[in-house]
N, C-alpha and C positions, 0 to 999 in steps of 0.2 A: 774224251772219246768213249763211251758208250762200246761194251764188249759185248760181246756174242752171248757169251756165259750168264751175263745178265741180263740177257734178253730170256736166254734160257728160264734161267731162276723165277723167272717175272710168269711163264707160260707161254706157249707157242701152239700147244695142243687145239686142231682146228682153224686157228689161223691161215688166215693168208699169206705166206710168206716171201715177197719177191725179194731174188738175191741177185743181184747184179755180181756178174763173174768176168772172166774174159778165157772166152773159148776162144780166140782168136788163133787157130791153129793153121800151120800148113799141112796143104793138101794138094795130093797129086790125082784129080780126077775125084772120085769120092773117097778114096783111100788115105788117113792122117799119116802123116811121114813125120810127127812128134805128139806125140799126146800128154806133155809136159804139163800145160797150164791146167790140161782139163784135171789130170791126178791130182794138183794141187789147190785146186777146189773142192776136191771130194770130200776132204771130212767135214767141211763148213755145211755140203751139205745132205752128206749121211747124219751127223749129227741133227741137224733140225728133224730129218724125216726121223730119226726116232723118236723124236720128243713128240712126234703127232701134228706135224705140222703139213701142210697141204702146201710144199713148195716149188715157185716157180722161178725157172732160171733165164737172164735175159742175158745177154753179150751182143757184140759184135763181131763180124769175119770180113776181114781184108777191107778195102772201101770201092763200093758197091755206090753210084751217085744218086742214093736217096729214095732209088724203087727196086721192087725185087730184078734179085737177077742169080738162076741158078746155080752159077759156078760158085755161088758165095753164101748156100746155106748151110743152116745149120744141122742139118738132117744127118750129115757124119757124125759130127760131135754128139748131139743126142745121143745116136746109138751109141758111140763108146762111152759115154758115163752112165749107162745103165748096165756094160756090160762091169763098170768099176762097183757100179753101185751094187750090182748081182741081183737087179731088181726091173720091170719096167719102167720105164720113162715115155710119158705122153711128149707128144710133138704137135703143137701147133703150125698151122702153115701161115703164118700172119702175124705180126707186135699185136695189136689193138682192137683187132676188124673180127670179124664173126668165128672164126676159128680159136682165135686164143680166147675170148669168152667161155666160149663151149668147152673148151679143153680145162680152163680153171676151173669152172663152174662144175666139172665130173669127176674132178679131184677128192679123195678121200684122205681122209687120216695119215700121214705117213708118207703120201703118194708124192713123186715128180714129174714137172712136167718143164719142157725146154718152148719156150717163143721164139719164133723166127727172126733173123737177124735186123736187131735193132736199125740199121745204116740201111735199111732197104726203105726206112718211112724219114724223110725230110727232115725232119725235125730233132731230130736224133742229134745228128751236128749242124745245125742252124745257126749262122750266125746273131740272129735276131732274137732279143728275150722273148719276146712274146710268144712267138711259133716255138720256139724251145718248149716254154711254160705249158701251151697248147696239149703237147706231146704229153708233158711230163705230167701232166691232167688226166689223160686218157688210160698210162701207166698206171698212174696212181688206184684209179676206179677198180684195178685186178688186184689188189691188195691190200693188208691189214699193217702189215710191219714192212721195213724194209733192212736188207743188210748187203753193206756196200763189202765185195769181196774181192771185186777185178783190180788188181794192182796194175796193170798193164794200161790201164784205161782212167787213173785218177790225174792224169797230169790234162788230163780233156774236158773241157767249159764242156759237155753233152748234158742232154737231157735227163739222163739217167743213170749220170754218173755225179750230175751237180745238182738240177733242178728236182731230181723224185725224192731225195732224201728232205728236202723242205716240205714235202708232201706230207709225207708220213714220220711213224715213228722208228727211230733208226739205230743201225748200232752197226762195230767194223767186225768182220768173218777175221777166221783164223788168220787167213792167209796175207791179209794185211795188216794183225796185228804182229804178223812173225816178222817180215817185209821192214815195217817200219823199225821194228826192236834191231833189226839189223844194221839198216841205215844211221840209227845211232851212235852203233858201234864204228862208223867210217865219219863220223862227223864231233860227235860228244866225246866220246868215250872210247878213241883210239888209242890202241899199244900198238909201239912203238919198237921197231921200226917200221915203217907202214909206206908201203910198196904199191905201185899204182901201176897195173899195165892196161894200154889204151892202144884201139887197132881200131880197122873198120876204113871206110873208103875216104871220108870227105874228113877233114878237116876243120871245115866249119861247124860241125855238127858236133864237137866236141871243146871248142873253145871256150866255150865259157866256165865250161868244168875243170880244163884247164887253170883260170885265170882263178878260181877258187881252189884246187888242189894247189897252187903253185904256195899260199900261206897254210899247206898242212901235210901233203906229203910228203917222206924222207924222199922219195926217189921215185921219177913218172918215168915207166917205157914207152917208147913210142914204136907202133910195127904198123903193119897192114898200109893200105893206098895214101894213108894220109901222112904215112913216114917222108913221104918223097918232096913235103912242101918243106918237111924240115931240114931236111937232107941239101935241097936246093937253096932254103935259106941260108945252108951255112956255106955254099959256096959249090957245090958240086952237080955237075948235069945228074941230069935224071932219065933223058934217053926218051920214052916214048910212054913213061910212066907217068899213075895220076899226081897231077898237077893243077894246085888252085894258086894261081899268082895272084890274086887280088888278097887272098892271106899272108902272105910273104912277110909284107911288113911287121902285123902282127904277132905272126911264129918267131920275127926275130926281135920284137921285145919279149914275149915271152923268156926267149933263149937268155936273154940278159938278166932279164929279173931272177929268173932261174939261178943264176951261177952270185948273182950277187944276195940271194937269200940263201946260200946254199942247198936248194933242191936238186940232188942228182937226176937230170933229165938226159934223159941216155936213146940214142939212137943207133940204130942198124949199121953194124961195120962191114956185112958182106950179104948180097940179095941175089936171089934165084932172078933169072932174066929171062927173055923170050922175047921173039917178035910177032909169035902167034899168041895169043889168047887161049886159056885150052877149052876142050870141048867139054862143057859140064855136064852133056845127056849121055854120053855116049862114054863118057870118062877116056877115051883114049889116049894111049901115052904123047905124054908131051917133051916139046924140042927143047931142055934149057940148058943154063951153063951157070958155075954159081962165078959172082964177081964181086970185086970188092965195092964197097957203097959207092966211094969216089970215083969209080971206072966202069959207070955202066953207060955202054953203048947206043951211040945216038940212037938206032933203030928196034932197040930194046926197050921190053917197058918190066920192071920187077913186082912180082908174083908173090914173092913170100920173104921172109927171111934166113938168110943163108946158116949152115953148121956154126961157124962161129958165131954168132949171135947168139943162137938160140944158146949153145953154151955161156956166153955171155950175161944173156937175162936170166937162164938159170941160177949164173951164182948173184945175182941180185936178189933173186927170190929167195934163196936156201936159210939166208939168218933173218926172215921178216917176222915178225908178231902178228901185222896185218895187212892180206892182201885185197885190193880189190880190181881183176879184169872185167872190161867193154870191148868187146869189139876182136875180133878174129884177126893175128896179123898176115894173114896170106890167106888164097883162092882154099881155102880147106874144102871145098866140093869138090876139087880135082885130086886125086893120091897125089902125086907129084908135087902138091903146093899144098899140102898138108901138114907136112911134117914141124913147122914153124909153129904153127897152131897146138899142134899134137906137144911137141916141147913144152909150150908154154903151161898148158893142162898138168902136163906130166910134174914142173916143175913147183905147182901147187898142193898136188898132193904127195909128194916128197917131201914139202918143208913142212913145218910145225905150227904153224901161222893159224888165223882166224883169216880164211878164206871165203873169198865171197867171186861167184862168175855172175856178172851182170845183163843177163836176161838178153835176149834177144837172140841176134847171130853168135854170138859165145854162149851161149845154154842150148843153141842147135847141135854148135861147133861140140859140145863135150858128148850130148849122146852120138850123134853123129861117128865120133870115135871111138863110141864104146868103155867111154871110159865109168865107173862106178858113181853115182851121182852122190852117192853118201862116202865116198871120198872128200868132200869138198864140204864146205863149213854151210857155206848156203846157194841154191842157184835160184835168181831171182827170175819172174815171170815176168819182168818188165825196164827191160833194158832203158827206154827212154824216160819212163816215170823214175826210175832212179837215176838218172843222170840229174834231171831238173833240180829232184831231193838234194843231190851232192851240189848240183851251182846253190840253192838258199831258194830258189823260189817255192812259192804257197802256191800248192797243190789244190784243183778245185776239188777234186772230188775226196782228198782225206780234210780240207776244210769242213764242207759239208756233212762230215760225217761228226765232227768237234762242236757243231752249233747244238 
């Protein structure tokens, strides 16, 4: 894979530069409520604008079904990476069409410019090669070089995450070469003890990481909505909590294999309860009561995970080498179903470990709470591209970047 820096060494001065990133920010209206992935694009591409490079930035925001539609442009994010950049940043209103022409086309030396959200034109994620290719054709024409930077967006067959790199000449940004130096270290080149905690809602959405951590972790937590299949599979009601019974089966080989490879796979002894849901706009206090895992009430459904646990998973964490958390294990939008969450965070930058929070709802979940981001060994910008990385699958878009 072709580095940045050699792209650098080669010249970029005047060039065309399209760098595929992923702004893919939450936003409350036009206002960003995490500006996470955008920071972590930015030296991939203050560095090219100083080398003289004429660069344009393409991503995606939320899924938008293939035509524009305002709630989902990129005109927030522009602005805040110009205010990171401390520079202007041109804004095209369009990917392809008479606007991002124009806008490339009046680009100088040094200068940035952002195209509007890629998922607004079809083709973008198409499932068909050709209208893909179409796209990635169109793409191509606005530039000289390419560099794939969105780590959040390589685990997507898209246009411009797989097809523009066969376009042009290509190489990977910072941010995916840190990304992946990472993931090695949770796959090649793990120390030991290596600690795994896994939260988040559904259950199936993490199984196959499972079924590959289960030959490499010392020891997987289990919290957040998708505790409760495990909890059920081992024999205890779950009350009004999520529940995927068509995994059941599954969760309880897992549990076997678990105990006969020796993987400590550890589950929730005691859960925050409620029959209400709490209010996440309005954060108002919520009605709960903490209970033991095994005795939560039919008309209950569990929230978070209770003080002893979270004591619990703490002293799991405390003698690790190497951690890696996904997935939030309770409502952390609500105070009240926080604190599960907040433990977990807390009990990583305590230990001494090579820590890693995997991107998504847990790299919300840690600024969210304030907690110091350089506390932590790495927070990834792409919760689901790293999952894939950890199950063994080939990545389209760091494939394409290897050709």
């Amino acid at each position: 894979m072709k580095t940045i820096d050699e792209l650098l060494a080669e010249g970029v001065a005047g060039k065309r530069v399209f760098v595929r990133a992923d702004l893919n920010v939450p936003l409350a209206g036009d206002t960003i409520t995490d500006d996470g992935r955008i920071r972590a694009v930015q030296p991939t591409i203050a560095k090219l604008a100083e080398a003289g490079a004429r660069v344009i930035v393409a991503s995606h925001l939320g899924r938008p079904k293939g035509a524009p539609d305002p709630a989902f442009s990129l005109a927030p994010a522009a602005k805040r990476l110009g205010e990171l950049l401390g520079a202007d940043v041109a804004f095209a209103t369009d990917t392809v069409g008479s606007s991002a022409k124009e806008t490339v086309a009046a680009l100088a030396d040094g200068q940035v410019a952002v195209i509007e959200n890629l998922r607004f034109n079809a083709g973008e994620t198409a499932k068909d090669d050709a209208e893909r290719g179409a796209f990635a054709d169109q793409l191509a024409e606005l530039a000289d070089l390419y560099v794939g930077d969105g780590f959040g967006a390589v685990h997507r067959k898209h246009a411009s995450v797989f097809d523009l790199p066969a376009r042009l000449p290509h190489a990977a940004g910072y941010l995916i070469a840190t990304e992946v130096g990472v993931l090695k270290k949770l796959t090649a080149e793990v120390k030991r003890p290596y600690v795994v905690v896994l939260g988040g809602a559904k259950v199936s959405d993490k199984l196959a990481v499972i079924d590959q951590l289960l030959g490499k972790a010392d020891r997987i937590l289990i919290g957040g909505g998708m505790a409760y299949t495990f909890l059920y599979a081992k024999g205890y009601e779950v009350g009004i909590s999520l529940l995927q019974k068509d995994q059941v089966d599954v969760v309880k080989e897992y549990m076997e294999r678990a105990e006969k490879s020796g993987v400590e796979l550890v589950l929730p002894v005691d859960v925050l309860v409620s029959a209400d849901f709490p209010d996440l706009k309005t954060k108002a206090p919520a009605d709960y009561e903490t209970v033991d895992a095994d005795k939560i009430p039919a008309d209950k459904e569990g929230l978070d995970i209770g003080p002893k646990t979270r004591e619990l998973y703490a002293s799991k964490i405390a003698d690790a080498e190497t951690v890696f958390w996904n997935g939030p294990v309770g409502v952390f939008e609500h105070p009240d179903y926080a604190g599960g969450t907040r433990a977990i965070a807390q009990a990583l930058v305590d230990s001494n470990a090579f820590t890693v929070v995997g991107g998504g709802d847990s790299a919300a979940a840690v600024r969210t709470l304030g907690f110091d981001e350089n506390a932590f060994g790495h927070i990834s910008t792409g919760g689901g591209a790293s999952l894939e990385y950890l199950e063994g699958k080939t990545l389209p878009g760091l494939a394409a970047l290897e050709v």
